[in-house]
N, C-alpha and C positions, 0 to 999 in steps of 0.2 A: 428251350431251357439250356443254360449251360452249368453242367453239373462239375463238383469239383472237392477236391477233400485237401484241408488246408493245416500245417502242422508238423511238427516233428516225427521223423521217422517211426513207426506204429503209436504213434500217439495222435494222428490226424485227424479233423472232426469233419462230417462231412458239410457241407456247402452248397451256394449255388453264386455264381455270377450274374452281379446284375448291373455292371457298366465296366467299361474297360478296367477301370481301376478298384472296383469296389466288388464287395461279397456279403454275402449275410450266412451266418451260419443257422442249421437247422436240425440238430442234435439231439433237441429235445423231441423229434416228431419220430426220428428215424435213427437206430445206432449209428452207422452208416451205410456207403454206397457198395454195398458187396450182394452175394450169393443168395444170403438167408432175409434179406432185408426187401432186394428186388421180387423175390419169391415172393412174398409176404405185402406184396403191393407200393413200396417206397416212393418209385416215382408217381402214382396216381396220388400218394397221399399228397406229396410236397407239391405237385402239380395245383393240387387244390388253397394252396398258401396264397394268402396275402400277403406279399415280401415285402409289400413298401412299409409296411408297418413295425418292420424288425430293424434294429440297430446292424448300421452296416459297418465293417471293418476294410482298412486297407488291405488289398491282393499281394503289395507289396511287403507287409510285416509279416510274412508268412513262408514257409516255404508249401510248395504246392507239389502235393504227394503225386502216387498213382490217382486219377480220378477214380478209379473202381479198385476196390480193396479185396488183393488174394483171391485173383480169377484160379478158378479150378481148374482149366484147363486154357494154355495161350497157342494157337494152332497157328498154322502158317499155310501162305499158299505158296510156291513157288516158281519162278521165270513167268509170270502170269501180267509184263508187258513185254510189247513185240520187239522194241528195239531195246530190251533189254537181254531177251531171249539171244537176239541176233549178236549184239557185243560178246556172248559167252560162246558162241559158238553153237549154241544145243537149238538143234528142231525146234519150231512150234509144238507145243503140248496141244493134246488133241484131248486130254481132261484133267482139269486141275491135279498140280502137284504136291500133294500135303502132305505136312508133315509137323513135328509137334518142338517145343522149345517148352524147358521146365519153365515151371509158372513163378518158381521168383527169382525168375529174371527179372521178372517186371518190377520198376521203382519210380520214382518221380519224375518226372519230364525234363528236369534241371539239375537231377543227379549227375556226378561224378561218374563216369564207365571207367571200371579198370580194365587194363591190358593186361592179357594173363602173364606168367615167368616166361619170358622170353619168345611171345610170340613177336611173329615179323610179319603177319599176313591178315591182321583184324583189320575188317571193314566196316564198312556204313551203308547205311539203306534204308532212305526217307518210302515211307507205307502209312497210307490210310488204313487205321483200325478201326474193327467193327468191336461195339459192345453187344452183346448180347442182350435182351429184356427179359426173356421167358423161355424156359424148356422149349426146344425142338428136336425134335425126332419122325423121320421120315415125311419131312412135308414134301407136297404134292407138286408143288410148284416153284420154279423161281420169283414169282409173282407174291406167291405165299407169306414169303420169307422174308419181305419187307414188312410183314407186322410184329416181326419177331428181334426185330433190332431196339436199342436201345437209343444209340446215335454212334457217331463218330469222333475219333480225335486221330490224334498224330504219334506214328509210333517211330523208335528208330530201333530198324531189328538188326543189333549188331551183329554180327559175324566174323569169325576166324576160321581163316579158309584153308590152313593146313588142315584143321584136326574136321573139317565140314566135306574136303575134297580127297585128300590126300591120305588120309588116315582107314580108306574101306568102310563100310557098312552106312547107316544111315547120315543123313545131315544134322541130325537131334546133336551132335556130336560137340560141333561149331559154334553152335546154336544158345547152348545152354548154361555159359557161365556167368556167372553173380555178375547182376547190374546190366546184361548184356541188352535190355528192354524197357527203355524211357520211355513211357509212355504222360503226355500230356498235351498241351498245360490244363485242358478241361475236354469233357465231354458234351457235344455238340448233338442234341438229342433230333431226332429226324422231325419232328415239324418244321427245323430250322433247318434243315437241311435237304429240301427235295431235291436236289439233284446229284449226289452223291459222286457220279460217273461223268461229271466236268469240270475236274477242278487243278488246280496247278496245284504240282508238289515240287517241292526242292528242295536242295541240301545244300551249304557249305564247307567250307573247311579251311582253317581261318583266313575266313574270308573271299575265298574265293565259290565259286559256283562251280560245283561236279558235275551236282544232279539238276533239271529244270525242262519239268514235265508235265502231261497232264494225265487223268485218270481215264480220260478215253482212249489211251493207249493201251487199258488193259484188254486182256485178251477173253477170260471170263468177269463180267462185271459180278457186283457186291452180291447181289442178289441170285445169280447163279453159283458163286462159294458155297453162301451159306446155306443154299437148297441141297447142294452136292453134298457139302460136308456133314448134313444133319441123316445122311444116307448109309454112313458108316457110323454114325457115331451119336449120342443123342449130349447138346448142347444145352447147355446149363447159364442160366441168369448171370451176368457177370465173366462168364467165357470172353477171353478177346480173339481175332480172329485179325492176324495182319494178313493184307492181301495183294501182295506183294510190291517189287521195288522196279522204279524205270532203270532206263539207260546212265550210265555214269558214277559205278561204283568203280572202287579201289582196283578191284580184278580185272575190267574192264580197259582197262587203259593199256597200251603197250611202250614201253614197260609200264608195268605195272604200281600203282599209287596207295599204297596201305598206307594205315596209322601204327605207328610208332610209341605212341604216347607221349604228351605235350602239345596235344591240336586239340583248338575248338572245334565244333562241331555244332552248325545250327542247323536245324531240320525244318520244317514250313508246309504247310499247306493250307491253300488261302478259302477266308471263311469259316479255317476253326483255328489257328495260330500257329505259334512255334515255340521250338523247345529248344534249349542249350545247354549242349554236354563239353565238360573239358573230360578228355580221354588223359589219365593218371595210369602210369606204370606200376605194378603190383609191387605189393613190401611187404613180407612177411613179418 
């Protein structure tokens, strides 16, 4: 199933994808794709749908939000591919590096990112995000932790790496300012998705190719994250969980390649799609 919530900024209804071009909405079954709804069984219910029989609408008359609506918590892993590790300079991590980014950051796949007042060091970073399905807390296994997913989509976890590096204290920092987290253009539920840990991710920037990788680069795979992470913390329906970014960000380069504001930004990972952000300079 590819899940997906189609609409005006909090006014989105939720959805499902059922051809490239086409949707059916499903609103009367379920409020939508969020916390209290997944709790309460949403995808087993929708799952249970006869879609062919609902009026479809164009993907395209729409704008296409968050696929999951007002995650409670959007966790991050960090340097968690090797030659991404290696560009920055820093060891191998010998146990995932987490850490948290406010949860509305997250916005539609196809939003707008601002650039904050005068930054000169906001970057990009194409990451497969995990949706969460169900409460986890202290499961047993990395094995486990694959009944506890929802699916996958495509996240871009922006960053601004004066106030993430430069600035002391944690990366939440960086991390956390409005819009700084497109996530979409749908969510790619794990039936569809059994192999999670082979798949090409990318990024551009207009038009050219930064980033172009794969997920068996990672260093902890999906299902050891979110085993790890459920060990500090008990994860909630609707949580996203980016896990981290390859080689070929901004900071990465010497010199160094940020955004400015005035660049596209398309992000990719093949088998669930892509997103496109124009990065917009702030105006009060």
């Amino acid at each position: 199933m590819r899940i997906a919530r189609l609409g005006e900024f909090n006014r989105e209804k939720p959805a499902v994808i059922v051809s490239e071009t086409e949707a059916v909405f499903i609103d009367d079954v379920i409020a939508d794709w969020n916390r209290v709804e997944l709790e309460a069984g949403a995808y087993e219910k929708v799952a249970k749908l006869d879609l062919s029989s609902r009026p479809r609408v164009k993907i395209s008359d729409f704008r296409l939000g968050s696929p999951v609506a007002r995650p409670t918590k959007a966790i991050c892993v960090g340097l968690n591919y090797a030659q991404h590790a290696a560009e920055t300079g820093a060891e191998t991590p010998k146990e995932p590096i987490i850490f948290m980014k406010a949860p509305d950051t997250v916005v539609g796949g196809n939003d707008d990112v601002i650039v904050p007042p005068n930054s000169e060091k906001t970057d990009y970073e194409v990451e497969i995000c995990v949706v969460m399905k169900k409460k986890a807390l202290y499961l047993k296994s990395p094995e486990e932790a694959k009944d506890y997913i929802l699916g996958y989509t495509v996240s871009q976890d922006v960053s601004e790496r004066y106030w993430q590096v430069e600035r002391g204290g944690q990366w939440v920092k960086g991390k956390s300012f409005p819009t700084f987290n497109p996530v979409g253009p749908w969510i790619v539920t794990t039936d569809e998705m059994p192999n999670p840990e082979n798949l090409r991710v990318w990024c551009t920037v207009d038009g050219e190719t930064r980033q172009d990788s794969n997920t068996n680069d990672m260093i902890f795979d999906i299902s050891y994250c979110v085993w790890y992470i459920s060990q500090v913390m008990e994860l909630c329906a609707g949580d996203i969980i980016n896990t981290g970014t390859p080689q070929g960000v901004g900071m990465g380069f010497k010199p160094t390649r940020y955004l400015k504001g005035g660049e596209t930004v398309v992000t990719g990972i093949d088998g669930i799609g892509q997103i496109t952000n124009h990065f917009k300079n702030y105006k009060a």
